[in-house]
N, C-alpha and C positions, 0 to 999 in steps of 0.2 A: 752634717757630712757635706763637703765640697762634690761640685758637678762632676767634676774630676772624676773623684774619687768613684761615684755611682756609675761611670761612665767606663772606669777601670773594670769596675765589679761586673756591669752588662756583658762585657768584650770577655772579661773570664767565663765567665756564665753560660755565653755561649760556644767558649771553645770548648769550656766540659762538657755539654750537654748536646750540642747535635752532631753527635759523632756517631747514631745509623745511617746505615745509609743512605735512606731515604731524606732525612734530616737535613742530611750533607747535600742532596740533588737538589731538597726545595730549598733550601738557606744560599747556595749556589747560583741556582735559577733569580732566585730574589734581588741577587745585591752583580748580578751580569752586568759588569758596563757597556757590552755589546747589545744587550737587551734595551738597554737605557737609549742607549744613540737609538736604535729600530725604533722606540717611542716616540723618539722626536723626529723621527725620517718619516712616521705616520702621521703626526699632527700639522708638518711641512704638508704632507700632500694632503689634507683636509682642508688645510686654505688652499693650496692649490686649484683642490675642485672648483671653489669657489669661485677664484678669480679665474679662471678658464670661461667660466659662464658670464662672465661679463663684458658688454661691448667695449668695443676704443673709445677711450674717453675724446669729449666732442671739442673740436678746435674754434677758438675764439681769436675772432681780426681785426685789429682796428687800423684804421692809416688816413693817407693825405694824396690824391693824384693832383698831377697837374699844377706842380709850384714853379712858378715861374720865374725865373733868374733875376732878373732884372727886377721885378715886383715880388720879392719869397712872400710874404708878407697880405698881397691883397687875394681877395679868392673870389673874386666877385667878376674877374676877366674873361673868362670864357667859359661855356654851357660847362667842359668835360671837369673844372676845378669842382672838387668835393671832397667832405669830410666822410668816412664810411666804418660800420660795424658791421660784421658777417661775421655768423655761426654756421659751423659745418660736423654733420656728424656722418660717418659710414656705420652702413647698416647692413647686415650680413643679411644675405638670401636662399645661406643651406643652414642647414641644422649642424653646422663646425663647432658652435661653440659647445652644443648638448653633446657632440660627440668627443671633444677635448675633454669637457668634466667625466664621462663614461671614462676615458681611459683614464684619470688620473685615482679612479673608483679601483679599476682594475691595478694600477699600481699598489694600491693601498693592501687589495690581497696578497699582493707580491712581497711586500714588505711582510706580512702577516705570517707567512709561509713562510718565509726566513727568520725570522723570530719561534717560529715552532721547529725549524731545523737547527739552529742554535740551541735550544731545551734537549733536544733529542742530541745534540754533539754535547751538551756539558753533562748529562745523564749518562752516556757512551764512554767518557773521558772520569768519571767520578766511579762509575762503577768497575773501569779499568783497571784505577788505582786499589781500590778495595778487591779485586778479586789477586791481584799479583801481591798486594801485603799481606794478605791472609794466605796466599799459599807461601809465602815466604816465613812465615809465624808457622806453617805447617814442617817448611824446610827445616825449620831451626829446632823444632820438637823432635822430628824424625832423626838428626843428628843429634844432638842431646841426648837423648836417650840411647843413640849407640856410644857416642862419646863418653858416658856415664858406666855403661856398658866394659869399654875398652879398659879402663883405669879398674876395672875390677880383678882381671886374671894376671896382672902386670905382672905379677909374682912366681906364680903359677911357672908360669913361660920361664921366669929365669931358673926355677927350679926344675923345669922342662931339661934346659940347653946344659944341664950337668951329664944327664943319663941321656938326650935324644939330642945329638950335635944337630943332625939334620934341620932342629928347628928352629933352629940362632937364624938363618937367613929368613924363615917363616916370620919370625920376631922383628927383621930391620922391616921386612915388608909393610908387618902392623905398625910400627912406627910411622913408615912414609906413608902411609895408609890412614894414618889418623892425621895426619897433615895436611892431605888432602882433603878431608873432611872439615877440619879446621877451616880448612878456604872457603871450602862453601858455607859457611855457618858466617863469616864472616862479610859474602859475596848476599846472603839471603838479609842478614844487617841491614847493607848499603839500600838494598829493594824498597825495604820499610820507608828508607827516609825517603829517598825518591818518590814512591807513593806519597807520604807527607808532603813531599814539596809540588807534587803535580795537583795536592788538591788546595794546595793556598794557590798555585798558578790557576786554573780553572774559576774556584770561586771565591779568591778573597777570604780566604775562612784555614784557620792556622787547627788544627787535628795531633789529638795527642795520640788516639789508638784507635783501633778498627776494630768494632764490636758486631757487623754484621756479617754473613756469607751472603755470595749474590747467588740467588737461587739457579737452580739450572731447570729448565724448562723442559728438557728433554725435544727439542724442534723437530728431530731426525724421526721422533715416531708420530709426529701431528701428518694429516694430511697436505703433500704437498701446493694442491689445489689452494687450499684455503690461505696457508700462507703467501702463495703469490697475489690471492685475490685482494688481502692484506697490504701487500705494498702497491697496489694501485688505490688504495682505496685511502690509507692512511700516512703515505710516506711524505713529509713534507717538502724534499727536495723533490718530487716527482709532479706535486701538487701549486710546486711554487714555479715548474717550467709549464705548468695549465697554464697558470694567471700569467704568466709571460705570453703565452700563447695568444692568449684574449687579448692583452694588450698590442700586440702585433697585427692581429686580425683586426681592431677598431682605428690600427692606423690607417689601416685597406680604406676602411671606412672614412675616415678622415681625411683620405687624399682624395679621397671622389668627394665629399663637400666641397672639398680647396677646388673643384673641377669651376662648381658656379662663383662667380664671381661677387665682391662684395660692390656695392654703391655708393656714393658719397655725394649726401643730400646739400646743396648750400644757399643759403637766405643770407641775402644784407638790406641793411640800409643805408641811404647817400645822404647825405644834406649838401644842399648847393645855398648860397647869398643870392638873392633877389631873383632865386630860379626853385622853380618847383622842383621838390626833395622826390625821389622815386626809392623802388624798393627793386631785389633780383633777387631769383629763382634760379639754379641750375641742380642738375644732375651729371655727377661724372662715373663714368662705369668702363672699367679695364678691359684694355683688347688682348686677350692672349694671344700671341704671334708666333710665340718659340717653343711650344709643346713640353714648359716645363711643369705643368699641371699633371700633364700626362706624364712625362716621365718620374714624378716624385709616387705618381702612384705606385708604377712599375716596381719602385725601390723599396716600397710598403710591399708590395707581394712581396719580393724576395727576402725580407726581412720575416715575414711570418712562417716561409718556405723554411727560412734557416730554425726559427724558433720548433716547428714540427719534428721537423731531422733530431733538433737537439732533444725534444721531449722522448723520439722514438728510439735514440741509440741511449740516453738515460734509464730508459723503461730496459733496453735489452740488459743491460750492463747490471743493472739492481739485481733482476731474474736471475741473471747466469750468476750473479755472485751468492744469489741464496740457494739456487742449487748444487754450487761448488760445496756452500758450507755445509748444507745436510750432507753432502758426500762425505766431507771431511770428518762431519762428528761421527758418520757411521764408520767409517774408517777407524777413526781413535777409540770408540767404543768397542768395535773388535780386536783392537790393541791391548784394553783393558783389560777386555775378557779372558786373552793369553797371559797377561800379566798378573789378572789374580788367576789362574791356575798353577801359575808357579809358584808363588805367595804360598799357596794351600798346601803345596808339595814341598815347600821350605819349610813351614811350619811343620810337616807332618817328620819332615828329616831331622828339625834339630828336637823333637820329643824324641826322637829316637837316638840320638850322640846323647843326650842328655842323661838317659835310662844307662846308655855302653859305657857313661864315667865308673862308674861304678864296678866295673869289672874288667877296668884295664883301659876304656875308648881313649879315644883319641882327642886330649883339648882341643889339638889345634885343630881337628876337622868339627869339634864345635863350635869353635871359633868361627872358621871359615863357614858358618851355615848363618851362623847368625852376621855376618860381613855380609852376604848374600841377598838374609833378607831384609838387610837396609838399602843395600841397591834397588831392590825389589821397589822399596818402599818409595823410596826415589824418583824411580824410573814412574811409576805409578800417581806420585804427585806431580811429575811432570805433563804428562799426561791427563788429568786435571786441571792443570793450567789452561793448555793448551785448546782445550773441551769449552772453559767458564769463557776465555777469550774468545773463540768461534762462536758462542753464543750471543755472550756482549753483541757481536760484527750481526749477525742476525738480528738482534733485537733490536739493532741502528735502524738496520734495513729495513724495517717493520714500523719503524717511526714510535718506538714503546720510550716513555719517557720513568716508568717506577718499574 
C-alpha cells in the first residue's frame, strides 16, 4: 500500500472518529496554528532571556597615528609615530542586564497565558458549534414529527370542508402553516452545516455529525462567591494582564538600573621604531546632562499605571458579565418553567379533543392543540439554546477548557 494511500486512510479515520466532543477540542487544540506560532513566540523569548544577560560584545582597534605627508612611509620621525591595538569593553554597574532577562521570564508567561486563552476560545467556539447543531437536529425532529403529523389528517379536512364550510379557511391556514414549518426545517438544515464549517474553521478538522450534548452545568444554582473566586483564580485573559503587569512593574525596575551608568574600560598598546613601545589605560563613564534617565523611568510608571487600569476594568468587566449570565440563565429557567406548564396543559387538552372525536369533537380544534404543542415545543428548544449558549459565555469566563 502506497503512503498516499495510509495517509488517505489516517485523514478518513480521523474524520470518523473524533467527532465527541471532547475529541473534537483536543484534536482542535492539537493541530492550532495559532498555538503553533505561541511556541515559537516562547522559544524566541527563551533565547531572548539569554541574550539579555549578556554584556556588549568588546571592541577591538587597531591603527597608525602620525603619518606624515611627505614621509607616509617612515615612522621612526617623531616620538608621537606609532603603530597601536586597543581593547575596550563596557561594563555594566546595575543589575540591567539580570533585570532585562527577569522581564523577558515574565514575557514568557505572558505568552503562556495566551496560549491557555486560545484553548479556552477554541473550546468556547467548538462547543458553540456542537450545542447550535444539536439543537438544530432537535429543530428538525420536533418539525418532522409535526410535519409527519400534518400529511396524516389531509383527508379528513377535505371531507371536513363538505359538511363544515367554515374549515376550508382553517385548511389554507394548515397549509401556509405547514410552510412555514417547512422554512424552519429547512433554516435548522443550513445551522448543521454552518456548525460543520465553523468547526473545520476553528480546528482544521472536517466533521460529519455531532454525537455529543454539551452538558449544562446548571451555574445559576452554584454559589455565586466561588464562581467569581474562579475567574480570578483561573481565567487566562485575566492572568495574562498579571504577567503583563509584572512585566511593566520590572520595567520600573529597569529604568532605575539605566539610572547608573555603564563604564567603558580601555587598554592598548603602541609600538613606536627606535622609541620605547608604552602601553594605556583609560576609563570612560557617561555624564547624564538631560534627565533622560529620569524621565524614561517616569514612562515605565505610567506604563504599569495603564497595565493596572487595564487589569482592574478587565477583572470588573469578567464579574459583571458573569453576573449578568447567572441572571440571564435564571431568567430563561423561569421562562422554561412557564413554558413547560403549558406543555402540560396542551398535553392534558389534546387527551382530551382526542377522547371528544369520537362523539362528534372537533378535528380541527385537535388539530389546533397539537399545532400548539409544536410551538410549545419550539419555543422551548429555543430557550435551550439560548440557556447551552449562556453557559458556553460562562464557562469562557471561568477559563473551563472540557
Amino acid at each position: 500500500m502506497s503512503m498516499k494511500k495510509i495517509y488517505t486512510i489516517l485523514a478518513l479515520s480521523l474524520s470518523l472518529q473524533a467527532q465527541t466532543l471532547q475529541e473534537t477540542i483536543n484534536y482542535s487544540i492539537k493541530n492550532s496554528y495559532q498555538l503553533q506560532i505561541l511556541e515559537e513566540e516562547s522559544s524566541i523569548i527563551n533565547e531572548q532571556k539569554k541574550i539579555e544577560s549578556f554584556w556588549n560584545d568588546p571592541i577591538l582597534k587597531v591603527g597608525i597615528n602620525d603619518i606624515q605627508g611627505d614621509k607616509p612611509f617612515s615612522r621612526n620621525l617623531e616620538a608621537m609615530q606609532n603603530q597601536f591595538v586597543t581593547y575596550s569593553q563596557t561594563i555594566p554597574l546595575s543589575e540591567k542586564l539580570e533585570v532585562a532577562s527577569e522581564i523577558e521570564e515574565e514575557k514568557k508567561r505572558v505568552v503562556e497565558q495566551k496560549a491557555e486563552a486560545l484553548k479556552v476560545n477554541i473550546a468556547f467556539g467548538i462547543k458553540k458549534s456542537f450545542i447550535d447543531a444539536i439543537n438544530a437536529e432537535k429543530t428538525l425532529t420536533i418539525l418532522d414529527n409535526y410535519i409527519s403529523f400534518l400529511n396524516t389528517p389531509m383527508n379528513l379536512f377535505i371531507n371536513l370542508s363538505a359538511v363544515e364550510r367554515n374549515s376550508v379557511d382553517k385548511y389554507i391556514k394548515t397549509q401556509l402553516l405547514q410552510k412555514s414549518y417547512q422554512l424552519q426545517r429547512e433554516n435548522a438544515l443550513q445551522r448543521i452545516e454552518i456548525a460543520k464549517e465553523n468547526i473545520e474553521l476553528i480546528g482544521n478538522f472536517k466533521i460529519d455529525s455531532f454525537s455529543d450534548n454539551v452538558m449544562i452545568k446548571r451555574y445559576e444554582q452554584q454559589p455565586l462567591e466561588i464562581l467569581l473566586s474562579q475567574i480570578k483564580e483561573k481565567n487566562p485573559q485575566l492572568k495574562m494582564l498579571i504577567a503583563l503587569k509584572e512585566v511593566a512593574d520590572k520595567g520600573i525596575k529597569l529604568a532605575g538600573e539605566k539610572e547608573q551608568a555603564d563604564i567603558t574600560v580601555t587598554g592598548g598598546y603602541y609600538q613606536r621604531f627606535n622609541r620605547n613601545d608604552y602601553v594605556s589605560f583609560s576609563v570612560a563613564y557617561p555624564l547624564y546632562t538631560h534627565g533622560k534617565q529620569e524621565r524614561q523611568k517616569v514612562q515605565a510608571i505610567k506604563r504599569a499605571n495603564i497595565q493596572e487600569l487595564s487589569y482592574k476594568q478587565t477583572k470588573i468587566a469578567l464579574e459583571q458579565g458573569l453576573k449578568i449570565a447567572v441572571h440571564e440563565l435564571k431568567a430563561l429557567q423561569q421562562e422554561v418553567e412557564i413554558l413547560e406548564a403549558s406543555r402540560l396543559k396542551i398535553v392534558k387538552r389534546i387527551a382530551n379533543a382526542k377522547s371528544e372525536l369520537s362523539t362528534g369533537g372537533s378535528l380541527v380544534r385537535y388539530y389546533e392543540l397539537f399545532s400548539q404543542k409544536t410551538d410549545n415545543a419550539l419555543e422551548l428548544n429555543r430557550k435551550a439554546l439560548a440557556i447551552a449558549l449562556i453557559e458556553n459565555k460562562i464557562s469562557q469566563l471561568l477559563g473551563e477548557v472540557s
